[in-house]
C-alpha positions in Angstrom: -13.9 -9.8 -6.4 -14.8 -6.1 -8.0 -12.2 -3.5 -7.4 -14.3 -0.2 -5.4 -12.6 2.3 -7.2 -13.2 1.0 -10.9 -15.4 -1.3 -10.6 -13.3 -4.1 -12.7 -14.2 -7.9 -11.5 -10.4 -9.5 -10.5 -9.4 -12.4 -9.0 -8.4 -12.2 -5.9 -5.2 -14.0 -4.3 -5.9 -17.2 -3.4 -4.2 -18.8 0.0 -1.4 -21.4 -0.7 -1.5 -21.0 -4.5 0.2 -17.8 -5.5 3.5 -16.6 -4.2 3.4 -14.5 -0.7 2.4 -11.2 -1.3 1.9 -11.8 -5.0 -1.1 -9.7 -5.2 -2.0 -9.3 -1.5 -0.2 -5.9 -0.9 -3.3 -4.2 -3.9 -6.5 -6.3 -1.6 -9.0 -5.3 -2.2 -8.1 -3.4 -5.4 -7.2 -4.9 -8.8 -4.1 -2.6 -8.7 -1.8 0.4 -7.2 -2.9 2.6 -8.8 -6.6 2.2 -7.4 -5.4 1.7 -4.0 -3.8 5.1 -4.6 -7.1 7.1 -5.9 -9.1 5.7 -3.2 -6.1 6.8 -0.8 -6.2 10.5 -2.5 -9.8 10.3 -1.9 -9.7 9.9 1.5 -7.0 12.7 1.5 -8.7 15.0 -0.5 -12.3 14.6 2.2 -14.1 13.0 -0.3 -15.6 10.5 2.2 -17.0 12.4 4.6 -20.6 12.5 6.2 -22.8 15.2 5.1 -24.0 16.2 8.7 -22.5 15.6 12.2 -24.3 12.6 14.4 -26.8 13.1 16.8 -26.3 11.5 20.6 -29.5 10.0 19.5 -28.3 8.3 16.1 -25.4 7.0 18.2 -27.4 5.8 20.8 -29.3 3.9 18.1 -27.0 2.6 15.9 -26.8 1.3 12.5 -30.4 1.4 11.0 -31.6 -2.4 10.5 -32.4 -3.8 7.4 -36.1 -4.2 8.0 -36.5 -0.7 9.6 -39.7 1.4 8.0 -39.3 5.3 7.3 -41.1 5.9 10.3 -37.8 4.5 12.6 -40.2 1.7 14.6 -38.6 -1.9 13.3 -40.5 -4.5 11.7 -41.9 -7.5 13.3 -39.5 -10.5 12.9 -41.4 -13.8 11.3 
């Protein structure tokens, strides 16, 4: 598993092998102190979208993997 605040592959706990809440409490980060930077992040408004959504982008949703630039999706094979 790699932590998303570092960056740093870990393994994560595995299901009947480690001790309850061993590791668990840090998922998905390698430690507490990265589950506390992303958490200042998120206090700080570093994630945050750069404009407000349209009705129309909402109406949409998500863009699909396939999409071209002109917003018309690809023919499935």
């Amino acid at each position: 598993m790699i932590c998303p605040t570092c960056k740093r592959t870990f393994e994560p706990p595995s299901p009947g092998k480690d001790p309850p809440g061993s590791r668990a409490p840090t998922a998905p980060f390698c430690s507490a102190r990265c589950r506390s930077a992303d958490l200042g992040n998120w206090l700080a408004g570093a994630y945050r979208l750069s404009a407000p959504a349209s009705d129309e982008d909402l109406d949409q949703g998500p863009p699909a993997a396939n999409d071209d630039d002109d917003g018309t999706p690809s023919p499935v094979n």
